[in-house]
C-alpha positions in Angstrom: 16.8 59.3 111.9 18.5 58.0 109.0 20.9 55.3 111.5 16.9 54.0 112.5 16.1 54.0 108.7 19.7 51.3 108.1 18.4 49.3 110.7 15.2 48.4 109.8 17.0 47.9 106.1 19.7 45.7 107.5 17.3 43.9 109.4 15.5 43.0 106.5 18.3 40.6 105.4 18.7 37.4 105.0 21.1 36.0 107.5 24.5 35.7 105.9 24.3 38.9 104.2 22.9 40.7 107.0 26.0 39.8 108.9 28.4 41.4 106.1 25.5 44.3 106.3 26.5 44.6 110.0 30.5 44.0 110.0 30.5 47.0 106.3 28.5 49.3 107.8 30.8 49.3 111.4 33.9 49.2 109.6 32.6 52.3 107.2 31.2 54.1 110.6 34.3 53.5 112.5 36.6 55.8 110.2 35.2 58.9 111.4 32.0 60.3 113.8 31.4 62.9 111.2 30.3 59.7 108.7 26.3 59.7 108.2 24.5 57.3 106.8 20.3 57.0 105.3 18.6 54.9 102.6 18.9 56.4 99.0 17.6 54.5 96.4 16.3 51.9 98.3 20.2 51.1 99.8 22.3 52.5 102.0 24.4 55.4 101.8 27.4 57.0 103.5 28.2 60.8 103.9 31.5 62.5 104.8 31.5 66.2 102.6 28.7 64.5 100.4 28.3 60.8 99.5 31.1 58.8 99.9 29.8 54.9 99.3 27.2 53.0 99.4 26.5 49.6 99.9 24.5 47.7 97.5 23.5 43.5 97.3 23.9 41.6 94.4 22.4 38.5 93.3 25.0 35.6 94.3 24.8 37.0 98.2 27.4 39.3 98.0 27.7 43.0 98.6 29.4 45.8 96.6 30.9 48.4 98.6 30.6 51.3 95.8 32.9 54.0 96.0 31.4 57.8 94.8 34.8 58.6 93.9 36.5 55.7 92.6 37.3 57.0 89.3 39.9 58.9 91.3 41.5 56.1 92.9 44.4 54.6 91.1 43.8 51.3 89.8 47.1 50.3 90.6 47.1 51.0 94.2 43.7 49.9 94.4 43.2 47.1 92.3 39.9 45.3 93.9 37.9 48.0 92.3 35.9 47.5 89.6 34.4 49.7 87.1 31.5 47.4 85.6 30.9 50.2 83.1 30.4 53.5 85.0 32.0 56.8 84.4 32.6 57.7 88.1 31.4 54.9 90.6 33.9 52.3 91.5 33.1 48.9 93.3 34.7 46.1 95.4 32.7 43.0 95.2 33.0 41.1 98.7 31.0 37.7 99.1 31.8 36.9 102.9 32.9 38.2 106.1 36.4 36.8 105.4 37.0 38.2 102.6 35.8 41.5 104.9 38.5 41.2 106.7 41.2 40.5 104.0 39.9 43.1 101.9 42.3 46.3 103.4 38.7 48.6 102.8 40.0 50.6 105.8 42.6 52.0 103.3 40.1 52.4 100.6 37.6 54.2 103.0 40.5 56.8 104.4 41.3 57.3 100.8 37.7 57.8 99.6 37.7 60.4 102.7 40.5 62.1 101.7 39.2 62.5 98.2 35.8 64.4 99.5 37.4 66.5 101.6 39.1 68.2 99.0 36.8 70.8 97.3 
């Protein structure tokens, strides 16, 4: 139910973002069949052993990719994310599907995984 729920979401889009929408959410779903997804706080979240990220539209047509764990991930290894003032959450700011791409989020992603699979 919640995959119908993203949908309807991603389809309510405008066009450019919707296609980042699309190309996020496939890369994020790729990394493992056990990776949920449903709207939370009127975005859309990502499961694997709780919430993992979420992905979240900001004002210039961009999209954060917002990482549950991020305070965990070394800012060295991981330099793209951004605190922006939060104790725990960690973003990467991506404005096209280019930067997509270039972005290594796979890494990132396994990472995040790794982190919420230990208890």
């Amino acid at each position: 139910m919640g995959s119908v729920h993203v949908d309807h979401w991603i389809a309510q889009r405008p066009a450019p973002q919707r296609q980042m929408f699309e190309e996020l959410r496939y890369l994020i779903k790729s990394q493992s069949s056990d990776i949920s997804e449903k709207i939370s706080w009127s975005i859309p979240f990502f499961y694997f052993n709780g919430p993992l990220c979420y992905l979240k539209p900001d004002a210039e047509g961009g999209i954060a990719v917002s990482f549950m764990k991020g305070y965990l991930m070394d800012q060295t290894e991981f330099p793209l994310l951004e605190q922006q003032g939060r104790k725990q959450v960690r973003s990467i700011l991506l404005q096209s599907v280019e930067e997509i791409a270039s972005s290594n989020l796979e890494i990132y992603l396994q990472v995040a995984m790794s982190l919420n699979a230990e208890k």
